[in-house]
C-alpha positions in Angstrom: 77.8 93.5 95.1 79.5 92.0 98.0 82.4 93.9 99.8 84.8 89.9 98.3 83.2 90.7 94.7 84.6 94.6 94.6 87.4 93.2 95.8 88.1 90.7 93.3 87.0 93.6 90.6 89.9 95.8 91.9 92.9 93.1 92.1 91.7 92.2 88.9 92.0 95.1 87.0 95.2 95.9 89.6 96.8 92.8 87.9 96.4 93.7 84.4 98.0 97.1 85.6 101.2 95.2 87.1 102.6 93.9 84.2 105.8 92.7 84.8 105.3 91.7 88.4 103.7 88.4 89.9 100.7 88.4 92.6 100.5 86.4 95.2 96.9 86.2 96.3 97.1 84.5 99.4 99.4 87.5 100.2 97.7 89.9 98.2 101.0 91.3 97.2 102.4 91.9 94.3 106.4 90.6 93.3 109.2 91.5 91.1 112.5 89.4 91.9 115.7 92.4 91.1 118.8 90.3 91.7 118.9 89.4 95.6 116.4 92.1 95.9 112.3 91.1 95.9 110.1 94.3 95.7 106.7 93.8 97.1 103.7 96.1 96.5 101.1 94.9 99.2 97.6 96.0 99.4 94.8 95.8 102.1 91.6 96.2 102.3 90.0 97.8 105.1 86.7 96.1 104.9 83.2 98.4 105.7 79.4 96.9 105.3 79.2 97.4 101.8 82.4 98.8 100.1 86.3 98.9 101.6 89.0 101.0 101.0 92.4 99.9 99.5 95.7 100.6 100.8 99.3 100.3 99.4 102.5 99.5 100.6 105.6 98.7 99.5 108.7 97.2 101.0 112.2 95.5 99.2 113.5 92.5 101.0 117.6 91.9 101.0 118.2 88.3 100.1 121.4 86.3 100.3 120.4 83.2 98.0 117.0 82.4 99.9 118.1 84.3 103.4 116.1 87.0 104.1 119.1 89.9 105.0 116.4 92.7 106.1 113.4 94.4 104.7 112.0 98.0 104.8 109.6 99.3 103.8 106.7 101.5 104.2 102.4 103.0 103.1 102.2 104.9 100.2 100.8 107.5 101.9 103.2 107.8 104.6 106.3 107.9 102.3 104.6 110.9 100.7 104.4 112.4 104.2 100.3 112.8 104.0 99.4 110.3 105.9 97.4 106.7 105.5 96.3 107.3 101.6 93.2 105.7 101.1 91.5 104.2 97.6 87.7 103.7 98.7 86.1 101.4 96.8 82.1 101.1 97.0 80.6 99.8 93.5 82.1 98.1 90.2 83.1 100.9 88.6 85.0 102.7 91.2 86.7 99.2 91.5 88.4 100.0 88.5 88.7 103.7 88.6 90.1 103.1 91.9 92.7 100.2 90.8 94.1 103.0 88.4 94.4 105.8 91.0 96.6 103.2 93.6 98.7 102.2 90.3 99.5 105.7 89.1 99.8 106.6 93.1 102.5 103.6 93.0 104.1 104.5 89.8 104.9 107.9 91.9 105.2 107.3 94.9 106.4 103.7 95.2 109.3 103.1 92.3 110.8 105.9 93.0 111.2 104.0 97.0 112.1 101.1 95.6 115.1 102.7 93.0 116.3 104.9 96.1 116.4 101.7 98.6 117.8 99.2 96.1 120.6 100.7 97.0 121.9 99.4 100.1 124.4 102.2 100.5 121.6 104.2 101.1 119.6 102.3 102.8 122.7 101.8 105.6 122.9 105.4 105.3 119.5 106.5 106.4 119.2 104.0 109.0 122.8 105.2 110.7 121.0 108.9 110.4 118.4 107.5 112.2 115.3 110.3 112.6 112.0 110.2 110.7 112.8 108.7 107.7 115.0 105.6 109.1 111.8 105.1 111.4 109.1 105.3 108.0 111.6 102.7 106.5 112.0 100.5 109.8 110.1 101.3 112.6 111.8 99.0 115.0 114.5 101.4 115.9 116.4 98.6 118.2 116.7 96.5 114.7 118.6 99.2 112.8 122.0 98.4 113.7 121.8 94.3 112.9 120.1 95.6 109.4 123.3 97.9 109.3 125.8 95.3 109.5 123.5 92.8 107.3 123.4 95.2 104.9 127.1 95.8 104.8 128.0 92.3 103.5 125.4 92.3 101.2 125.8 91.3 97.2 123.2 92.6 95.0 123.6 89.5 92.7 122.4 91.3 89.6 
């Protein structure tokens, strides 16, 4: 099966998974619209000859009607603190079993992200901190205060 196929078997199965939440294939993301929040659940595929591993992210972009306010986010892996979590994928069946491993891995990893950085109080928070976990969430450090101050006007709409 070609490296395209697999990966058409695991965003299949990945979208019957994601109930609730739209994808966006020429983004390969995954949506759900919270308010003036939009949660996005990304994945890439880090193509080899014959098989490709997945890999997750998620991010929450601040919206003021269609203004983009400031996004964060960060990899799965890296918001546990282990590092680039990988999901290889090398035949039809591990497709699936591997689509199911990235979902639970999401379901524990990135709602709770999403439920603690909804909150833009926190979010202001752990970027005026600064430190490790203001970088995971926004790596361009020289960004932080204009998110700050976006972030302090902000509505959540809901």
């Amino acid at each position: 099966m070609k490296v395209s196929e697999l990966q058409s078997v695991f965003l299949d199965e990945l979208q019957h998974l994601m109930d609730g939440w739209k994808y966006i294939k020429s983004d390969r993301h995954f949506k759900k619209i919270q308010g003036n929040l939009v949660w996005l659940f990304h994945i890439s595929c880090i193509n080899h000859e014959n098989e490709f591993d997945a890999v997750g992210d998620v991010a929450i972009e601040y919206k003021s009607g269609k203004k983009r306010l400031c996004i964060i986010g960060a990899e799965l892996g890296n918001i546990e603190g282990v590092g680039q979590k990988r999901f290889p994928v090398c035949n039809e069946k591990q497709a699936n079993r591997s689509a199911e491993e990235i979902y639970s891995y999401f379901q524990t990893i990135g709602m709770p992200f999403f439920l603690k950085y909804s909150n833009p109080s926190e979010t202001i928070e752990t970027l005026k901190n600064g430190g490790t976990e203001a970088i995971l969430i926004s790596p361009l450090i020289n960004q932080h205060n204009e998110q700050i101050g976006a972030l302090r006007n902000y509505d959540n709409g809901i």
